[in-house]
C-alpha positions in Angstrom: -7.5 -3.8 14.5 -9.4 -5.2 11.2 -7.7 -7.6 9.2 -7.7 -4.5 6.3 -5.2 -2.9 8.8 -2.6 -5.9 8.9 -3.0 -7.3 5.1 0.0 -5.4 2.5 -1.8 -3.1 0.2 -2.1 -4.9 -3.0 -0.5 -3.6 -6.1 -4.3 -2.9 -7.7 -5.2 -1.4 -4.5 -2.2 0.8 -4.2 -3.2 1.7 -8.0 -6.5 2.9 -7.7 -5.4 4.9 -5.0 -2.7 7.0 -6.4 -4.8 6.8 -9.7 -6.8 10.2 -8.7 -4.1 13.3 -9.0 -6.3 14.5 -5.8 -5.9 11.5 -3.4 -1.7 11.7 -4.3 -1.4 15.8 -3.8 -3.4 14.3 -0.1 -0.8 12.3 0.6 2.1 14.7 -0.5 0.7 17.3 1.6 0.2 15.0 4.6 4.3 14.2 4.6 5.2 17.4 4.0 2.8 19.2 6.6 3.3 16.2 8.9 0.4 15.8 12.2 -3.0 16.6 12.2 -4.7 18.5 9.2 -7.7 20.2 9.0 -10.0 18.9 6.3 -10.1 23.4 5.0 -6.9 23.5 5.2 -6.2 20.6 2.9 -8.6 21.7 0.6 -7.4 25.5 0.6 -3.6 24.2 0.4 -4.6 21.4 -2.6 -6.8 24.0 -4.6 -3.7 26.6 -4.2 -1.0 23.8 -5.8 -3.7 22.8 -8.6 -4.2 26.1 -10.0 -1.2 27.3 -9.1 -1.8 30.4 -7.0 -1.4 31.0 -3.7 -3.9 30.6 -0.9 -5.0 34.0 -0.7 -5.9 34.5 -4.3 -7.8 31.3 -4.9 -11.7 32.0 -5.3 -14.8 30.6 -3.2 -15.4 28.4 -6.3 -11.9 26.9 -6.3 -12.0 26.1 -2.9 -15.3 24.3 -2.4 -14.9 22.2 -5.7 -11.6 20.7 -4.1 -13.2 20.2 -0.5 -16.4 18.9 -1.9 -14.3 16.1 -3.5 -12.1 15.2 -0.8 -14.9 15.5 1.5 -17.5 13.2 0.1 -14.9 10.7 -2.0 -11.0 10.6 -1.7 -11.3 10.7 2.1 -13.6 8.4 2.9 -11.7 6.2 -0.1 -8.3 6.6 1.2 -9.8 5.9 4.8 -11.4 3.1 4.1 -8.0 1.6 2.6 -5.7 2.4 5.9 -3.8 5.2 4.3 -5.3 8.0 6.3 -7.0 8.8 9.9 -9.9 10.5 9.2 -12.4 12.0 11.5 -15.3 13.7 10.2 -16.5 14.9 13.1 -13.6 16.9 14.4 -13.0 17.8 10.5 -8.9 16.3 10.7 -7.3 14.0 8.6 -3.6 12.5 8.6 -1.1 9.6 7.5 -1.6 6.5 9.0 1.0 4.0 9.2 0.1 2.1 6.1 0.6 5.2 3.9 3.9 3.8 3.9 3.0 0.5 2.4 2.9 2.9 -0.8 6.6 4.1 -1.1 7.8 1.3 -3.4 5.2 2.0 -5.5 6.1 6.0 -6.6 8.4 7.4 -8.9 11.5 8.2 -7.1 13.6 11.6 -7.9 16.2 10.6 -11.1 19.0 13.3 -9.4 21.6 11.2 -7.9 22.3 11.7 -4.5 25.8 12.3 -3.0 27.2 8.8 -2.0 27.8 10.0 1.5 28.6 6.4 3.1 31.1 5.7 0.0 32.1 9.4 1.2 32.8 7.9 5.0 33.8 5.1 3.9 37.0 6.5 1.8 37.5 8.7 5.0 37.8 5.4 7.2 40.4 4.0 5.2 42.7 7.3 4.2 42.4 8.3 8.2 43.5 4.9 8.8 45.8 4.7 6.6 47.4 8.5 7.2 47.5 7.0 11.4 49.0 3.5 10.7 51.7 5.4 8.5 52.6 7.7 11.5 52.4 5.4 14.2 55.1 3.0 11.5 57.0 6.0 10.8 56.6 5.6 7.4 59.1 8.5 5.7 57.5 12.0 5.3 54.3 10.7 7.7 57.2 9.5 10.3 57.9 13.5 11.0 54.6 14.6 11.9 53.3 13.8 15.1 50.4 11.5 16.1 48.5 13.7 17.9 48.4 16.2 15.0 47.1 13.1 12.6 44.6 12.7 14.9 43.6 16.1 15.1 43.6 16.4 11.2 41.3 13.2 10.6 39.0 13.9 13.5 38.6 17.8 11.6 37.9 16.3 8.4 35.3 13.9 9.5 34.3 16.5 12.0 33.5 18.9 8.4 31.9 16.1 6.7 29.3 15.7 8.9 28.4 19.2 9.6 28.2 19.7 5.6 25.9 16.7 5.3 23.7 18.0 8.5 23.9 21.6 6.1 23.1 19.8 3.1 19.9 17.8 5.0 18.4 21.1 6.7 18.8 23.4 3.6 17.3 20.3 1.1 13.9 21.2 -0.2 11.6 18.1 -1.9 10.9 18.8 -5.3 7.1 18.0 -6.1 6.9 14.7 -7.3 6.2 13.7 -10.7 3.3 12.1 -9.8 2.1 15.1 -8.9 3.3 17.8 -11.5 -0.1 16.6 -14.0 -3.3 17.3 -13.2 -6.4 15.2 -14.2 -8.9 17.4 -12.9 
């Protein structure tokens, strides 16, 4: 291992990196498609996203420009920084571990999220607070057994997690900004 694999990214490196729209639609694909990629199919999916078309109706033209590029400059570039694995010979290319080194530099999505541990959280203490109440037969919680209190918060955390796991599957990643302007 080099000592370009184990030094941070610098902020200027990390820059001139994502400063080509090419090298960051890479690295979008690469986390999204996840594994091994071939170098054509990077260049087919990239020249599909920039002119907005899909793969089967992009021309020769539009194809070879992108590969040309990623073939003789943003691979080799983004290789040489530690961001990618990428073999020539074999024609594949995909994330290495440093492409995470990136993360804190890109825009992140403005949409808030559901708080889901504040969610758990308020759970925790009502459940606790519905069981303690029983247990101290505590008028109108005194009447209604334990094991039915139990039952009840068990059920709703049981629902809260399987609408969360719902929630995660169903999610699809908007394109990043970084990625929704073309410099061509």
């Amino acid at each position: 291992m080099s000592s370009a694999d184990t030094e941070p990214l610098t902020p200027d490196g990390v820059f001139e990196l994502l400063s080509n729209h090419r090298r960051r639609m890479v690295l979008y694909y690469l986390r999204t498609k996840g594994g091994s990629v071939d170098v054509q199919e990077l260049a087919t999916e990239i020249a599909a996203m920039e002119n907005d078309v899909s793969a089967d109706e992009l021309t020769s033209q539009q194809r070879k420009r992108v590969y040309v590029s990623l073939y003789q400059t943003h691979l080799p570039k983004m290789a040489e920084m530690n961001t990618i694995e990428y073999d020539k010979d074999s024609g594949t290319v995909r994330l290495a571990d440093r492409a995470d080194d990136i993360d804190e530099y890109l825009t992140t999505d403005d949409q808030p999220t559901y708080p889901w541990r504040f969610h758990y959280f308020l759970l925790t203490v009502g459940g606790a607070t519905a069981l303690s109440l029983t247990v101290l037969s505590v008028p109108g919680f005194g009447a209604v057994p334990l094991p039915v209190v139990g039952a009840a918060v068990l059920l709703v955390f049981t629902l809260s997690v399987a609408w969360q796991y719902w929630q995660a599957q169903n999610r699809t990643e908007p394109v990043p900004v970084e990625l929704r302007q073309y410099d061509q």
